[in-house]
C-alpha positions in Angstrom: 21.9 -74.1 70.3 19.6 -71.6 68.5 16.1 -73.1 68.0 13.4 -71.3 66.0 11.8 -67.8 67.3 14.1 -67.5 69.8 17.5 -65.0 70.3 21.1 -66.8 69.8 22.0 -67.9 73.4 25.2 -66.3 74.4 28.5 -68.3 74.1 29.7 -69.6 77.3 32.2 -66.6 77.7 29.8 -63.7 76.5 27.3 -64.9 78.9 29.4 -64.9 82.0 31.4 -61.7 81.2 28.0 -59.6 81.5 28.1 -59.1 85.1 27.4 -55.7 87.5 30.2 -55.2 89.7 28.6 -54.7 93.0 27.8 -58.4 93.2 30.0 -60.2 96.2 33.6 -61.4 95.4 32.9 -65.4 96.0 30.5 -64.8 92.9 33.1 -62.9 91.0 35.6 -65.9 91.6 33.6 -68.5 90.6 32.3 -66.2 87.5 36.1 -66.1 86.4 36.6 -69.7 86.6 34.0 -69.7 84.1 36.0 -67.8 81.6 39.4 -69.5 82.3 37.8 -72.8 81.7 36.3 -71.5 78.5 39.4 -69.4 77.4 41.5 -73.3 77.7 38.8 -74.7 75.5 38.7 -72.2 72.7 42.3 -71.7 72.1 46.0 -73.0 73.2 47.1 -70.8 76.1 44.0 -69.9 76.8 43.6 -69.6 80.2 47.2 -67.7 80.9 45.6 -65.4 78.7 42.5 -65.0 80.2 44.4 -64.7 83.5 46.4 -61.3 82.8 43.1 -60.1 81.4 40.8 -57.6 83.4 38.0 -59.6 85.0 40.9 -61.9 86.6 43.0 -59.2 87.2 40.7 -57.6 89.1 40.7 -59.9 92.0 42.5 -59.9 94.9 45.3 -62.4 94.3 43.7 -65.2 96.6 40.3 -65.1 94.9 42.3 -65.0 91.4 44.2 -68.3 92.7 40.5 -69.8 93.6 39.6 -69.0 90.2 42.5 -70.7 88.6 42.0 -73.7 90.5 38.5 -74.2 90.0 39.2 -74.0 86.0 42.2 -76.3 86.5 39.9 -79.1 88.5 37.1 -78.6 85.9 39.6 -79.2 83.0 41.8 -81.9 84.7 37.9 -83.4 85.3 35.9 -82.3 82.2 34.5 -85.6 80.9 33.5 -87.3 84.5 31.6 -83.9 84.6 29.8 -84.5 81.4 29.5 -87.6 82.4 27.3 -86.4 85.8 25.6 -84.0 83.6 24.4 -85.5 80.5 23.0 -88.3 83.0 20.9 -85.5 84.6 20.0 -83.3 81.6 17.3 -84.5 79.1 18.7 -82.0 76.5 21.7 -80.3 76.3 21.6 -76.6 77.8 23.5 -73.5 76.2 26.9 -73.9 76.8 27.0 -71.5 79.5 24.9 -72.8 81.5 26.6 -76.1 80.9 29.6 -73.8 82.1 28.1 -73.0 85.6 27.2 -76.5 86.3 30.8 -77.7 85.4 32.4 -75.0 87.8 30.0 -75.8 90.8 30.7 -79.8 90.2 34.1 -78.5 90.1 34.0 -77.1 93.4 32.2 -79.9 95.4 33.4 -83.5 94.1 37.2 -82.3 93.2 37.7 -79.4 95.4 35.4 -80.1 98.0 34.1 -77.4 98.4 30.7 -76.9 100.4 27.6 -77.9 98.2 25.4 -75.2 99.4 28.3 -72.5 98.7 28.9 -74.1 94.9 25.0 -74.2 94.3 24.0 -71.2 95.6 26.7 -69.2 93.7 26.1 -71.3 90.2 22.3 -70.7 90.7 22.8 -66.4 91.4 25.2 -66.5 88.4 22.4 -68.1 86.4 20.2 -65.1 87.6 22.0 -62.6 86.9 22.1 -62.6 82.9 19.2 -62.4 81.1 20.5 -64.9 78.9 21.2 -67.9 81.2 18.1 -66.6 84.2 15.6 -68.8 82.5 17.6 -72.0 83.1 18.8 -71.4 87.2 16.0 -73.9 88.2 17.5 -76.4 86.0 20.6 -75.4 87.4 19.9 -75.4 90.9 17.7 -78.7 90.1 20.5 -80.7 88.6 23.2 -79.8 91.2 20.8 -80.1 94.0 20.2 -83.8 92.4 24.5 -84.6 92.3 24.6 -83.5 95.7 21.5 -85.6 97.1 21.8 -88.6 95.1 25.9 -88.7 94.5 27.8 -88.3 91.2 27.2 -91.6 90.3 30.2 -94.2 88.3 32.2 -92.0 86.0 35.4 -92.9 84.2 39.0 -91.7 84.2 39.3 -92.4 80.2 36.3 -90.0 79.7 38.7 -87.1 80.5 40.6 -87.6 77.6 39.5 -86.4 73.7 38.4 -90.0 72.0 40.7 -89.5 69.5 44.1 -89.1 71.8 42.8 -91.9 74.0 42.1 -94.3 70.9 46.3 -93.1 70.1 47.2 -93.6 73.3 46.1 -97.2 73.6 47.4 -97.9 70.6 51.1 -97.0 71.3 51.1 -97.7 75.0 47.9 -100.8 75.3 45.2 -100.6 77.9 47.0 -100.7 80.8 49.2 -97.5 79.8 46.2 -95.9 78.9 44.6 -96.2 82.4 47.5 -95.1 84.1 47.5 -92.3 81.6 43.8 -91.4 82.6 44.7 -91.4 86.1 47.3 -89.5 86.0 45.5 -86.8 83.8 43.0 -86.3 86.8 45.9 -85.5 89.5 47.4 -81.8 90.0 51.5 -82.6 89.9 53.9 -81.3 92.5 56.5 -79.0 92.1 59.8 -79.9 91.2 62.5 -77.7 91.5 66.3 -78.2 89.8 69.3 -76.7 91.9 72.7 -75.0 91.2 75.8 -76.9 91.9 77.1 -76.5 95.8 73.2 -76.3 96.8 72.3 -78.9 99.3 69.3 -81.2 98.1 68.1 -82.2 101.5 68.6 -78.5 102.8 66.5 -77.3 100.3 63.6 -80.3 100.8 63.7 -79.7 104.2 62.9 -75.9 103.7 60.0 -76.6 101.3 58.9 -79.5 103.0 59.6 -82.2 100.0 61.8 -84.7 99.2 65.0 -85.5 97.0 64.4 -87.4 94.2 66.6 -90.0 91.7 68.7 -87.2 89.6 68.6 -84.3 92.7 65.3 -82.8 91.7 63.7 -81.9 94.7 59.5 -82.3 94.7 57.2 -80.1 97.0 53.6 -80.2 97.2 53.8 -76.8 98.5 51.5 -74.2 97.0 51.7 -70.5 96.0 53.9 -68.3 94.8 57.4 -69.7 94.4 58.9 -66.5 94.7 58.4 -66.7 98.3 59.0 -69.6 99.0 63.4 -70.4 100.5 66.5 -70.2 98.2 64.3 -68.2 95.1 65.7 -64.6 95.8 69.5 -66.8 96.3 68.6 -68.3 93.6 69.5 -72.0 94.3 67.4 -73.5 92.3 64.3 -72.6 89.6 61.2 -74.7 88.5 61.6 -77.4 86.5 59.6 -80.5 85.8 61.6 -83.7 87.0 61.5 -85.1 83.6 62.3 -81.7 82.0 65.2 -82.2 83.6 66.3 -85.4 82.0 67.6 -84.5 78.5 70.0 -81.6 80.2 71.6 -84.4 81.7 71.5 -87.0 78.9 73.8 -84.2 77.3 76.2 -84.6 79.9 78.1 -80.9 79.5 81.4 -81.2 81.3 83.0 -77.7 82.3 85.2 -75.9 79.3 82.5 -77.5 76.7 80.4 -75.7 74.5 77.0 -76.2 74.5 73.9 -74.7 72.2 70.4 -74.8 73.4 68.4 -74.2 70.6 65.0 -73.8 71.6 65.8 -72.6 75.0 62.6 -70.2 76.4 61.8 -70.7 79.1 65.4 -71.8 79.8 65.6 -74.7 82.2 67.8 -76.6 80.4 70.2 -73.0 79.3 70.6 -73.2 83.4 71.4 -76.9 83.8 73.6 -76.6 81.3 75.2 -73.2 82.2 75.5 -74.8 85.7 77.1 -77.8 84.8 80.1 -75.0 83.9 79.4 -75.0 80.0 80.2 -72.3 77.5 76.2 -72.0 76.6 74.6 -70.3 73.6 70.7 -70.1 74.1 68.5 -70.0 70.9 64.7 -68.8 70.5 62.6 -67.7 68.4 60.6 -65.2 71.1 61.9 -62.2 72.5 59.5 -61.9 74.7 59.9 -65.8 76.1 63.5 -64.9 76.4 63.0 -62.7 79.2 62.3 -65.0 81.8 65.2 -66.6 81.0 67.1 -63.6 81.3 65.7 -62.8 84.5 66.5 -66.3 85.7 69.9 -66.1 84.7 70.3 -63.5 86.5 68.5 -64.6 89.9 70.7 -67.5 90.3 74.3 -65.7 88.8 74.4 -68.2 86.2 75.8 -66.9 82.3 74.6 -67.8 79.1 75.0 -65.8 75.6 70.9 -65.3 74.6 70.3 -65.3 71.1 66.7 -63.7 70.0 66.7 -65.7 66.9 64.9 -68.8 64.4 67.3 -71.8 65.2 67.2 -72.7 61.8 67.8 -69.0 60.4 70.6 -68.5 63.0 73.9 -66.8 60.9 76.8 -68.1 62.8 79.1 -71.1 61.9 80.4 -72.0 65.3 79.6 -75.8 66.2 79.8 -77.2 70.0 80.7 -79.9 72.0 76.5 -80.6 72.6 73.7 -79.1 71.3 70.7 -79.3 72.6 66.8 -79.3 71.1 64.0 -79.5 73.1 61.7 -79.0 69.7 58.5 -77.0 69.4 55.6 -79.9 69.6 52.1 -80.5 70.7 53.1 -81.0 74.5 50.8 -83.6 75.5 52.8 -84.9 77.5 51.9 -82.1 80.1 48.9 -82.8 80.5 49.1 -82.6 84.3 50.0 -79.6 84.1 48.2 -78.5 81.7 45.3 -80.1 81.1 44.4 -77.8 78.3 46.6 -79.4 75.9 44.5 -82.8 75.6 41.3 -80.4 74.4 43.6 -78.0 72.4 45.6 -80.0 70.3 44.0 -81.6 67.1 45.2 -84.1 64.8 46.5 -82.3 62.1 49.4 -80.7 64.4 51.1 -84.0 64.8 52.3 -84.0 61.6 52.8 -80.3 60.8 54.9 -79.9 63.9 56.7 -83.3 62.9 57.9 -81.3 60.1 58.9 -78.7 62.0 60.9 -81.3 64.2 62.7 -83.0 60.9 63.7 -79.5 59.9 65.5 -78.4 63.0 67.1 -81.9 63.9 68.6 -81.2 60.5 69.8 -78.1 61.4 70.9 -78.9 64.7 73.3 -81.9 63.0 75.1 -78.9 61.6 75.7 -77.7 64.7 77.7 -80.6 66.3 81.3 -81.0 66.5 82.4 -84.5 65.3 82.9 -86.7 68.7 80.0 -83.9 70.3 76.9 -84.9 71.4 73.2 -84.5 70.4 70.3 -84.4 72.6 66.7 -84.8 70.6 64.0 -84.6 72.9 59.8 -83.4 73.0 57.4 -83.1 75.8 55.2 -85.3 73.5 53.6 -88.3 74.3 53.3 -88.7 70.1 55.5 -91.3 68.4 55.5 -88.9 64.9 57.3 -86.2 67.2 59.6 -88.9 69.6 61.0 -92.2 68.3 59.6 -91.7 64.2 62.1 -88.5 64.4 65.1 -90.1 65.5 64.7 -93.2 63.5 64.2 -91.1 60.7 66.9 -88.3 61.4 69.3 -91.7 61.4 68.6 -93.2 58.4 68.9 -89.3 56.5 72.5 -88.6 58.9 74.6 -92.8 58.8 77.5 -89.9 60.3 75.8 -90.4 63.8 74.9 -93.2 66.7 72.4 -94.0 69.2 74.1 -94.0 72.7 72.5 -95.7 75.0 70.3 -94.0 78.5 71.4 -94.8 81.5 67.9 -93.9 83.2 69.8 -93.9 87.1 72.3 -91.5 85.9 69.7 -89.5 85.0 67.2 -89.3 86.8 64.4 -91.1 84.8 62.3 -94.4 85.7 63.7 -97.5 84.7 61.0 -98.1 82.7 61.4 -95.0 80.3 64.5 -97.2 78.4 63.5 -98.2 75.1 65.2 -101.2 73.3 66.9 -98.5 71.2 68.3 -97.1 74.3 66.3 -94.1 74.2 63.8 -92.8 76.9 60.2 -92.6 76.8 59.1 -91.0 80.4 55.1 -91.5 81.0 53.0 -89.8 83.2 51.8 -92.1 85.1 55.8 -93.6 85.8 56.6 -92.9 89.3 53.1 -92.6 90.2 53.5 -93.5 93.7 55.7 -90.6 93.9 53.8 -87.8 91.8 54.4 -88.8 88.0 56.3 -86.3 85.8 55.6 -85.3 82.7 56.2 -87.2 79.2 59.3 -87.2 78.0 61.2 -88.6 74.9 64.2 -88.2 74.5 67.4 -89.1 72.8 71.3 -89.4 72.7 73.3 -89.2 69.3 76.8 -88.8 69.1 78.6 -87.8 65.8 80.9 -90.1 64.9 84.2 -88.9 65.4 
């Protein structure tokens, strides 16, 4: 906010990048949180960015972890924040001093960290630049205030943009919505998918979770997974419970041929490849295609890897199943990455609905007659879920709706539509964790 006789303020990120490196570590942490959090609200994939970038990268792998989660809490929390602020601010600061407040509230009412620790590092950050030092009474004042007085009533629909809560209630009514809000304020578990012969409950017992409807197995064990039993074996990789749905709404039988067709990262390539399918795996990026390679290789499972466009993809073999798991605005991960809600704007739901129609189209080309066709988005958007299908049915009569079986797959009862299709929610299975949203779809060529 640039007033009259006075410099521009920094941006959030250029004010908290100008730092001396002599200054103590628990500073440096919370002064990277800073620029995660910002990095996730200027730009999609923001903060993995910001992550392999220097200041992050420069800490010692616990303090960049403390970073991370700080920016994660703050986004997962951004509008109760606001909420405590704005309540306590007469006018609105420069946003980085707005930042510094969010990262110490952050700390103390969703990490719990120690007030005095939070404050006193948000009030030396303010110091330390020029830009932001004549605002660390505020600072100090205002968080001082949250901590003496308590944050006051806040609301879980205040963490969502208006515009994607106003959709929201729309599609799902009020009660969805809530449920939706809560569950965008929760960090999800781990879920991990497993090769045939791999024991469920040996696995849960080794990463102290539990088995769940479908064999997913759910830890809310932290860290890095690459320690953790059965990852250097490879029995099993991460994968979302619900992520795991459409790969077995495909229901691949060994022999079959199956095409994934926008495969990175490859979960579903490795469900499918371990049901015993012949698998082709489509994308687009190279570079996303290597952890699916790597994978592959970790857990001895094949697949033929195709760096390639779907849709521009010269080869006129068609398979038993085909599967697309199309490019959308992935809302419907929201727990896990709370990003999405602030970096998605209206205008994508339609131009990646385009982008859906188009390779439906071409993955109907693709299917044997008899074979299967599995449609699905990690959207919570009707234009990218149900609008497609309905749609992609009235342009192809040659193909059927068959019905979920949510059990047999691993999905909550409550995802089946009346079509027969699945629409997963968050906040389904909340007593358990949630998952992420889901649609997805069944369609059979008529033989």
């Amino acid at each position: 906010m640039a007033t009259k006789g006075r410099p521009r303020p920094a941006s959030a990120s250029e004010a908290l990048s100008e730092t001396p490196h002599q200054d103590d570590i628990g500073v440096e942490a919370r002064l990277v949180a800073g620029l995660l959090l910002n990095a996730a609200l200027e730009r999609r994939n923001g903060l993995d960015e910001a992550l392999a970038q220097p200041p992050a990268r420069a800490l010692a792998p616990v303090d960049r972890a403390f970073a991370r989660a700080v920016a994660m809490a703050a986004l997962r929390r951004l509008g109760e924040i606001d909420q405590i602020l704005d309540r306590r601010l007469q006018k609105s600061p420069p946003e980085a001093v707005r930042t510094l407040m969010r990262i110490a509230l952050a700390q103390t009412l969703v990490l719990e960290t120690p007030a005095f620790a939070a404050v006193s590092t948000a009030v030396k950050l303010a110091e330390r630049d020029p830009k932001t030092r004549p605002y660390k009474n505020l600072v100090n004042a205002v968080l001082r205030g949250v901590g003496r007085d308590g944050p006051g009533l806040t609301t879980a629909e205040s963490n969502l943009p208006d515009w994607i809560a106003a959709r929201w209630r729309a599609t799902y009514g009020e009660a969805a919505l809530t449920g939706l809000a809560l569950a965008a304020r929760e960090e999800p578990p781990t879920d991990l998918s497993l090769k045939p012969g791999v024991d469920p409950a040996a696995v849960a017992q080794a990463v102290e979770g539990e088995v769940l409807d479908g064999g997913t197995v759910r830890t809310g064990r932290r860290g890095d997974v690459a320690t953790w039993p059965g990852f250097e074996t490879g029995d099993w990789w991460v994968q979302d419970a619900a992520a795991a749905v459409p790969g077995r709404l495909l229901d691949v039988k060994p022999g079959e041929t199956a095409l994934d067709m926008c495969a990175a990262p490859g979960g579903k390539t490795l469900q499918l490849a371990a049901a015993g399918a012949s698998v082709v795996a489509l994308d687009r990026s190279a570079p996303r295609l290597k952890r699916l390679t790597q994978n592959l290789e970790r857990t001895g499972l094949a697949a033929e890897v195709v760096a390639v466009p779907a849709e521009d993809w010269e080869d006129d073999r068609t398979f038993d199943a085909v599967l697309l798991d199309a490019p959308c605005t992935a809302t419907g991960t929201f727990r896990r990455n709370p990003e999405v809600l602030r970096a998605t704007k209206p205008a994508e739901v339609a131009k990646l609905a385009d982008v859906q129609h188009r390779l439906l189209d071409a993955a109907a080309e693709r299917v044997k007659a008899g074979g299967r066709l599995v449609y699905c988005t990690c959207s919570l958007e009707r234009e990218e879920g149900e609008t497609q299908v309905i749609a992609f049915l009235r342009r192809n009569p040659g193909f059927r709706t068959v019905p979920a079986d949510p059990a047999a797959v691993g999905a909550p009862a409550e995802a089946l539509t009346p079509e027969g299709w699945l629409r997963i929610l968050p906040s389904q299975w909340a007593e358990r964790g949630g998952l992420d949203g889901f649609f997805a779809a069944r369609l059979e060529r008529i033989s």
